[in-house]
C-alpha positions as CSV (number, residue, x, y, z in Angstrom):
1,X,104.2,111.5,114.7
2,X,106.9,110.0,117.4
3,X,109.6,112.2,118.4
4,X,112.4,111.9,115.5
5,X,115.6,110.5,116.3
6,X,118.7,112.7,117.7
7,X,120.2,113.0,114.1
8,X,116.7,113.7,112.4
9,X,116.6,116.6,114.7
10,X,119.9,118.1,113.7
11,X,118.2,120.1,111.2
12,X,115.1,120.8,112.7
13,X,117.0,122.4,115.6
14,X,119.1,124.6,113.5
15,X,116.1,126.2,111.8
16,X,114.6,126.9,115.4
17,X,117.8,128.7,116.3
18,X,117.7,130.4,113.2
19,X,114.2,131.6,113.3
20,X,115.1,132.6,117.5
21,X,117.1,134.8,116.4
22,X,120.4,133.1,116.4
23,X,120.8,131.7,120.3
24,X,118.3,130.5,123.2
25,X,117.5,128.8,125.9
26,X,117.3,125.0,126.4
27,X,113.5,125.5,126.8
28,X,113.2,127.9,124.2
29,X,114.7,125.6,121.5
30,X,112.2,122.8,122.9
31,X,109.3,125.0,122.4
32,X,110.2,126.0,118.7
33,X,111.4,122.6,117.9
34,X,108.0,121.2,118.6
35,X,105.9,123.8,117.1
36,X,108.1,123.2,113.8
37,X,107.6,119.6,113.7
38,X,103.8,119.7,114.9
39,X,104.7,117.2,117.7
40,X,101.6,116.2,119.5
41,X,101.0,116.9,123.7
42,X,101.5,113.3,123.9
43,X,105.0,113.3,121.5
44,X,106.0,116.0,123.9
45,X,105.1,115.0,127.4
46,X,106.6,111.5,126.4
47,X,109.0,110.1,129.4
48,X,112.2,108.8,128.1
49,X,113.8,107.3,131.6
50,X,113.0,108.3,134.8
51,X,111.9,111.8,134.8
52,X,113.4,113.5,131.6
53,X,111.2,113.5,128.8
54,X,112.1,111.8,125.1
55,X,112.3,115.0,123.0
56,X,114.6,116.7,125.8
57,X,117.0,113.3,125.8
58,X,117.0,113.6,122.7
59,X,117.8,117.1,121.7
60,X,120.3,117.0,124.5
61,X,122.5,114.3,122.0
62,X,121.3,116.8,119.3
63,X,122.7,119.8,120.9
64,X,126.2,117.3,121.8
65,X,126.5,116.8,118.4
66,X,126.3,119.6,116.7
67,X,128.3,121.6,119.3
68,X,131.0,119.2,118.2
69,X,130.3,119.6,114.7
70,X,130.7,123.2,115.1
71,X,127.7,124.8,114.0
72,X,127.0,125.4,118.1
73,X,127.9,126.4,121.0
74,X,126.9,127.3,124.4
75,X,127.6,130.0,127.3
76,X,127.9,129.2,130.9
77,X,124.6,130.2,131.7
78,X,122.7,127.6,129.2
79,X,122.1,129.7,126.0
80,X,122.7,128.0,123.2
81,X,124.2,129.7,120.0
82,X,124.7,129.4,116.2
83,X,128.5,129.9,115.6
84,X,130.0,131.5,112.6
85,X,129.6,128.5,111.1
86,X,125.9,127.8,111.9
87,X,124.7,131.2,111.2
88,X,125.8,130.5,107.6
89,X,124.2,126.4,107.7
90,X,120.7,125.9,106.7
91,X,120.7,122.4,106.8
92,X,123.1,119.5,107.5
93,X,124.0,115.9,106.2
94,X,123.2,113.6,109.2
95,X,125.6,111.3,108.7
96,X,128.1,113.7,107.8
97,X,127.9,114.5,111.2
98,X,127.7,111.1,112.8
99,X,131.1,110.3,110.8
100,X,132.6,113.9,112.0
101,X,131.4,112.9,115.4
102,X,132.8,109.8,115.1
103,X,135.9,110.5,114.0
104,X,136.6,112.7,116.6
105,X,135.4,110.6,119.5
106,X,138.3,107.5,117.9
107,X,140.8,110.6,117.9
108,X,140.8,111.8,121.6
109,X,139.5,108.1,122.8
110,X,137.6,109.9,125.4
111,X,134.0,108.7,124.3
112,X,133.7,105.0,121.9
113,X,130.1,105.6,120.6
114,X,128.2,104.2,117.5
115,X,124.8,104.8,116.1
116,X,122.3,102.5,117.1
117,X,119.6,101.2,114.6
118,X,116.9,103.0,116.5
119,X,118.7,106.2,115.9
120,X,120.2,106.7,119.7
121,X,123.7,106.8,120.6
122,X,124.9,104.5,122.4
123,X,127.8,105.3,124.7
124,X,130.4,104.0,127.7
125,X,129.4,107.8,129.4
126,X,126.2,109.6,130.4
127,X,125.2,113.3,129.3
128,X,126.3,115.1,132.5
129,X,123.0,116.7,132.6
130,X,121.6,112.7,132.9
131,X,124.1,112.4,135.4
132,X,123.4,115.1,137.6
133,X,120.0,114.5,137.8
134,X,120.2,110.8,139.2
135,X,121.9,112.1,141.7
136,X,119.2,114.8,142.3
137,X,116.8,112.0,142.4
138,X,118.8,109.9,145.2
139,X,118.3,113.0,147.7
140,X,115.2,113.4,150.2
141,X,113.1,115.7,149.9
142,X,114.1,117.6,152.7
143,X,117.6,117.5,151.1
144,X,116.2,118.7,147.7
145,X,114.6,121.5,149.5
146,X,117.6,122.6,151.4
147,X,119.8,122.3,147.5
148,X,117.0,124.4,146.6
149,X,117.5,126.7,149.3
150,X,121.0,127.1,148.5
151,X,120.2,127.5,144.5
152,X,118.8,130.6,145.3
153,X,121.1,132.3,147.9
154,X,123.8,131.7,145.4
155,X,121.4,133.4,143.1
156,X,121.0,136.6,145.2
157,X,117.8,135.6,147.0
158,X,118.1,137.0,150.9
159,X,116.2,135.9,153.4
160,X,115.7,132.2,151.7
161,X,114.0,130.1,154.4
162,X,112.8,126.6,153.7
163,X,109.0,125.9,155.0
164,X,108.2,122.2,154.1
165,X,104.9,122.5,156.0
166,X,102.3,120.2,154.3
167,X,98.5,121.0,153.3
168,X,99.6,124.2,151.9
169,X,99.0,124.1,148.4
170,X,103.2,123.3,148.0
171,X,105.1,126.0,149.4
172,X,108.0,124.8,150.2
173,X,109.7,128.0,150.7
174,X,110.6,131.7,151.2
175,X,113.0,134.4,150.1
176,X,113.4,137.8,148.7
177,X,115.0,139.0,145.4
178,X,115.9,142.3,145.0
179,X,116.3,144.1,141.4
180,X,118.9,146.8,141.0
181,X,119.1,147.4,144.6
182,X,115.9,149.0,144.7
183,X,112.9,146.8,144.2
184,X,112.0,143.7,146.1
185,X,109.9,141.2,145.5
186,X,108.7,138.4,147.8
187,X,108.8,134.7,146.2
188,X,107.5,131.2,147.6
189,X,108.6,128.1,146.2
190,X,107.9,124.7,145.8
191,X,110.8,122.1,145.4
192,X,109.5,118.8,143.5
193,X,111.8,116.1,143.6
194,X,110.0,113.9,140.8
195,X,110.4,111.9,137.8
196,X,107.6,112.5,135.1
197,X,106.1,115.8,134.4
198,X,104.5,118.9,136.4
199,X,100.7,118.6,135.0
200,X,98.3,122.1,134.7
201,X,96.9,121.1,138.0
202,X,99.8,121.1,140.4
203,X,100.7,124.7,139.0
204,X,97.1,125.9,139.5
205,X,97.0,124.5,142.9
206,X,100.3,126.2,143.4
207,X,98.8,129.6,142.7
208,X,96.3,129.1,145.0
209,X,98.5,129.0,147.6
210,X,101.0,131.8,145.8
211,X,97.9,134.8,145.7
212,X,97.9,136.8,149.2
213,X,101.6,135.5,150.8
214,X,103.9,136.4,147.9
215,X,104.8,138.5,144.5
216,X,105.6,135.7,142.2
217,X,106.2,132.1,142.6
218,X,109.1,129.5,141.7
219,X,108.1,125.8,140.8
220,X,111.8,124.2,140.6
221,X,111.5,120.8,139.7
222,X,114.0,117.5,138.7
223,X,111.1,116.4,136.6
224,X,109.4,118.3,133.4
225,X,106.2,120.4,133.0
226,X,103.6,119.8,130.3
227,X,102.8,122.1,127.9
228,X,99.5,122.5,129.4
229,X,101.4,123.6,132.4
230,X,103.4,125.8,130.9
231,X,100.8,127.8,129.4
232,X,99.1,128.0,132.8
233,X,102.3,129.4,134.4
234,X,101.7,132.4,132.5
235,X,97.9,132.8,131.6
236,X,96.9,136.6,131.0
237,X,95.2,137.7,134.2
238,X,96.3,135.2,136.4
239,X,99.8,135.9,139.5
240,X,102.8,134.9,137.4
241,X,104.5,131.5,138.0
242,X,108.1,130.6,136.6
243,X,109.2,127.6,135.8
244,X,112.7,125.6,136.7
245,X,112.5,122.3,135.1
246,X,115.6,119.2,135.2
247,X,117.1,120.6,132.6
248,X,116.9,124.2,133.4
249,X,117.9,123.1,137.4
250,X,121.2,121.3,136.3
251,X,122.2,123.9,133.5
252,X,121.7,126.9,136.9
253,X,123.8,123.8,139.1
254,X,126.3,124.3,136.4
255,X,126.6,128.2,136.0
256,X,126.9,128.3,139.8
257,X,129.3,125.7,139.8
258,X,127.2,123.3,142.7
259,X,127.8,119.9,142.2
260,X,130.0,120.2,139.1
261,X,133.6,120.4,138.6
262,X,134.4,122.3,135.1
263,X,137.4,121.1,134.0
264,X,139.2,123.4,131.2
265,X,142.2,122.4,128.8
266,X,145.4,125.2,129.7
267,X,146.8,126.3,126.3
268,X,150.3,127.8,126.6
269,X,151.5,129.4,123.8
270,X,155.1,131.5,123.0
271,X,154.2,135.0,122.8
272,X,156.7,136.1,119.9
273,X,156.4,139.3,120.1
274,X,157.2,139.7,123.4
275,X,161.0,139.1,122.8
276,X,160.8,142.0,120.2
277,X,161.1,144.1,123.7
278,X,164.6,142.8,124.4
């Protein structure tokens, strides 16, 4: 099967959340949304525009919607929730939502959307995650490398030092992360500006150049990784590799506020009972 439209996957995202435990990551819900409906490698590793892949476009309206709807919502640090709300929905009416939806976007006249006959929504603004990573995309890759660099100083990595020597296996860089205060651990990293997905073999290679110089590696990436390459990250026996995809990159850009301006609504309201003190 293709990957379902954003409003067929309403439901199917609920009951992934639901069966998570009742939050989870961006990747997470990906994972369980695809085992649920079967998708096949190719469904999954399927390139929408540029270098996000169809089912993550796609979940990302999902996500939009039903945050709106109120059945969602979502921390700073890109875990996604069932609300009150949501932990009491098992399933939802589509286009109950698309009218809620709707009818809100007409209200604040911030966003004039419809639903396409293909089952997209169509709109006069871009996901901010979309956004982001075009402009990830317009940087060189010695500028990507020194974002990268910068990622993970404002992460707590010391020592962060940014290699970009070729015919290495793709280390691009260097730091240190220490747990606690106590333990360290030495990390490479390879920075991947790219559109289209991370295949098996670049993580593998990857390793190769991880075992001997370093603890555990980072592959931080504006692009995807395949399934394939996601189980090879973390094969039994084999140095540990974790994975920063475009999604996961601009949801970390967000929580450390680089390249992003948060804007939030001020809500005064008349404290009655302070005047009981007078």
């Amino acid at each position: 099967m293709s990957v379902p439209s954003y409003d067929d996957l309403f439901n199917p995202v609920i009951k992934a959340l639901h069966e998570l435990g009742g939050s989870g990551s961006v990747s997470e819900i990906e994972e369980k949304v695809a085992e649920l409906l079967k998708l096949s490698e190719e469904d999954i590793n399927s390139i929408h525009r540029g270098n996000r892949t169809e089912l993550s476009y796609r979940l990302a309206w999902t996500r939009n919607y039903l945050k709106r709807y109120g059945v969602l919502e979502n921390s700073s640090r890109g875990v996604w929730a069932l609300t009150q709300k949501g932990r009491e929905t098992k399933n939802v009416d589509k286009k109950e939502v698309n009218y809620f939806v709707k009818n809100l976007d007409k209200q604040s006249e911030s966003i004039e959307s419809e639903v396409a006959e293909g089952g997209k929504p169509e709109s006069s603004l871009k996901l901010w995650e979309d956004e982001l990573l075009e402009q990830l995309l317009k940087l060189s890759p010695e500028a990507f490398e020194r974002l990268c660099q910068r990622i993970l100083r404002e992460s707590g990595f010391i020592q962060v030092e940014v290699t970009g020597r070729s015919g290495d296996g793709g280390i691009d860089g260097r730091g240190i992360i220490k747990i606690g205060g106590l333990l360290s651990f030495k990390i490479i990293f390879q920075s991947k500006r790219y559109s289209g997905s991370v295949s098996s073999q670049q993580v593998r290679d990857f390793r190769g150049a991880m075992v001997g110089h370093a603890d555990k590696g980072l592959f931080i990436t504006t692009g995807a990784f395949t399934r394939d390459a996601k189980q090879e990250a973390t094969r039994d026996g084999a140095p540990p590799i974790d994975l920063l995809d475009g999604d996961d990159l601009v949801e970390k850009m967000k929580e450390l506020k680089l390249g992003v301006k948060i804007k939030t609504e001020e809500v005064v309201e008349v404290d009655k009972e302070w005047f009981s003190n007078f």
